[in-house]
N, C-alpha and C positions, 0 to 999 in steps of 0.2 A: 901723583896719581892721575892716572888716563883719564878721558872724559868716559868712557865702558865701565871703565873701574869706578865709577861713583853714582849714586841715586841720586834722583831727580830731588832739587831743593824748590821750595815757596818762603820767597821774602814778603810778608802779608804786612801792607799799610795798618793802620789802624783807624785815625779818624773818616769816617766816613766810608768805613770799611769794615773789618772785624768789628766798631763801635758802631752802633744807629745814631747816631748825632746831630745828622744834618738840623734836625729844630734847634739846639740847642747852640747850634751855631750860627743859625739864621739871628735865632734871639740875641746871642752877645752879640753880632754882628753891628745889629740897629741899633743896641747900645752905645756902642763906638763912633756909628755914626751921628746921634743924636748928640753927642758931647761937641760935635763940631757946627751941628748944626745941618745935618745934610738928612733928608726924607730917608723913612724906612725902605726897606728891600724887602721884593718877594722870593720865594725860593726859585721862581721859575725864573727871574732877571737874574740872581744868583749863580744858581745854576751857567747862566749864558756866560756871563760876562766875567767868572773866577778865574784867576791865573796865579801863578807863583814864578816872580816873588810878590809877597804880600801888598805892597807900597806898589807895584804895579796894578792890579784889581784897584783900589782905593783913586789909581791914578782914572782907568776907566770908567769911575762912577763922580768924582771931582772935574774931570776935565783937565787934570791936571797931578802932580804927585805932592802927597801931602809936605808939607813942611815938616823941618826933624820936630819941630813940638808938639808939632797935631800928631805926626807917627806916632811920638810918647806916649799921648795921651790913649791915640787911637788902643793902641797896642795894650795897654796896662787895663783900659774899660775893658775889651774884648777879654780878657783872660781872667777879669775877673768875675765878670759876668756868665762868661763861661764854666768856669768850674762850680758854681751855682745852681745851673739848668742842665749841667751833665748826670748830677745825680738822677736825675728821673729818667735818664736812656738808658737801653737794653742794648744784650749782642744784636749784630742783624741774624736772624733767621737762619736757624739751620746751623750756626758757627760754630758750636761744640761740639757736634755727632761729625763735620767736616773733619774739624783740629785731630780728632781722636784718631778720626778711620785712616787720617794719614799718617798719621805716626806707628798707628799698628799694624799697618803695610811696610813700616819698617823706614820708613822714609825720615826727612826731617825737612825742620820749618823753622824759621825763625821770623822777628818780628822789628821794624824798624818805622818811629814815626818822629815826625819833626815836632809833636808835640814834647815839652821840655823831661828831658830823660828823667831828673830826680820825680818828677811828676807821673809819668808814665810808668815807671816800675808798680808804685804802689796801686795806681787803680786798677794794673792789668791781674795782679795778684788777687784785688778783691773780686774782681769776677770770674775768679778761679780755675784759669785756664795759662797760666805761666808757664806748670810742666809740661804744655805743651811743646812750649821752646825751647832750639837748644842756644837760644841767645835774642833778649831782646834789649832794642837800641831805642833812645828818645835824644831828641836833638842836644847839643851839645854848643855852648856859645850863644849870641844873640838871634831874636825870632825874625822871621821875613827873608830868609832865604832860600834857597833851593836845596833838592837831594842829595845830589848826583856825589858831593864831596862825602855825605854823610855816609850814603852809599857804599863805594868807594871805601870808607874806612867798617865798615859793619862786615863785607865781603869777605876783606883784609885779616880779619880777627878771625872767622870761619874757615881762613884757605888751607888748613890742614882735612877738610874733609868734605869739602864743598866748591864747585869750578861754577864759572860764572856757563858755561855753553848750556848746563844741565839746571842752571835754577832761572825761575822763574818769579818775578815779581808781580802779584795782585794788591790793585789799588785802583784810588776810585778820580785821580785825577792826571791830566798830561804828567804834569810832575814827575809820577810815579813812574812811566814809561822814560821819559827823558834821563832819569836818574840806571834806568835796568841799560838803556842803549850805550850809557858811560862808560857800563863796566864791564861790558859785551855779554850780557843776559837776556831775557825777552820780556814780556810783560802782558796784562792781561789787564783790561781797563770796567772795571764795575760803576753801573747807572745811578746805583743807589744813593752815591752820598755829590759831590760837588758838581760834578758839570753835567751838562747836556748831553746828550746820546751824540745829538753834530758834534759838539766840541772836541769828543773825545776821538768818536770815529776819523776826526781830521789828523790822528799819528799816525795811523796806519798801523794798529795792531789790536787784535783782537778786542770785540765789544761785549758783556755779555749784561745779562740782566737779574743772574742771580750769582751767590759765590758759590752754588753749585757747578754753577755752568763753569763758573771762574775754576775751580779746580779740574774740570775734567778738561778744558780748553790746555791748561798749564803741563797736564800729563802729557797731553799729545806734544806741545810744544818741544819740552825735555825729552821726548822719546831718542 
């Protein structure tokens, strides 16, 4: 199928994206860190200094990259303390009446996060917006790495109806961009949840401030 012959797709992140999180992240975060011994984080140092992969960020606030035991540990407090403090976050603003209006234009969407897939299915179902997608992905394997693979195989399972020229990835970190340029897609970088307005504007693709904007930015893109 042509890239004419197909509608514009949205591959939407989720943490710190479609999800409000960022507290909840901030809080397991300091968790993680406190098991080793290292000062809390603010969201605005946060913010500056996140990168993916994980044990990278961790390297920039150590001085250095954690040992595979401090990772363990790092890794098992964060996710546990996580799913703790996720209960009390909401969609970000506005994400239902977005999901809807795009699928009733006919379009589709799907969803892909590094947060761990058996995990993800079930929380995205409770906030009751799954039929939006026509396919959602959570990581698959071990945490602390990058998209671009995962990507790359979410695309892969969609290519009977979906070309990478015409979809569009919204997310709230480099990551998310670096993973959309892997698989020759575009990408749309949202303020709201991990990094800094600098950090993100440093890829060179579109910045915006709300996932309103982030969808109408993604249409023109796919045009």
């Amino acid at each position: 199928m042509g890239k004419q012959g197909t509608q514009a797709h949205l591959v939407w992140d989720w943490n710190g994206t479609l999800l409000d999180d960022i507290s909840a992240v901030i809080e397991a975060t300091n968790a993680a860190f406190a098991e080793i011994g290292l000062e809390p984080i603010t969201l605005e140092r946060y913010r500056e200094l996140y990168c993916i992969p994980i044990p990278r960020f961790y390297e920039r606030l150590m001085g250095r990259l954690p040992s595979d035991a401090e990772w363990v540990v790092m890794d098992e407090t964060f996710h546990r303390h996580y799913v703790e403090h996720r209960i009390g976050c909401g969609l970000t603003e506005g994400v239902e009446e977005l999901l809807r209006e795009w699928q009733l234009a006919g379009r589709s969407q799907s969803l892909l996060s590094m947060y761990g897939h058996d995990q993800l299915v079930p929380v995205v179902r409770g906030y009751g917006i799954e039929r939006r997608f026509i396919r959602v992905d959570g990581r698959t394997g071990p945490s602390g790495g990058t998209k671009a693979l995962h990507m790359e195989r979410h695309l892969a399972a969609l290519a009977t109806s979906v070309v990478p020229e015409r979809t569009v990835v919204i997310g709230d970190a480099v990551d998310d961009a670096l993973a959309a340029a892997h698989v020759g897609a575009r990408a749309v970088l949202y303020t709201g949840g991990s990094h800094s307005r600098s950090s993100l504007e440093a890829v060179g693709v579109p910045v915006v401030d709300t996932l309103a904007e982030a969808v109408e930015e993604a249409l023109r893109l796919a045009s």
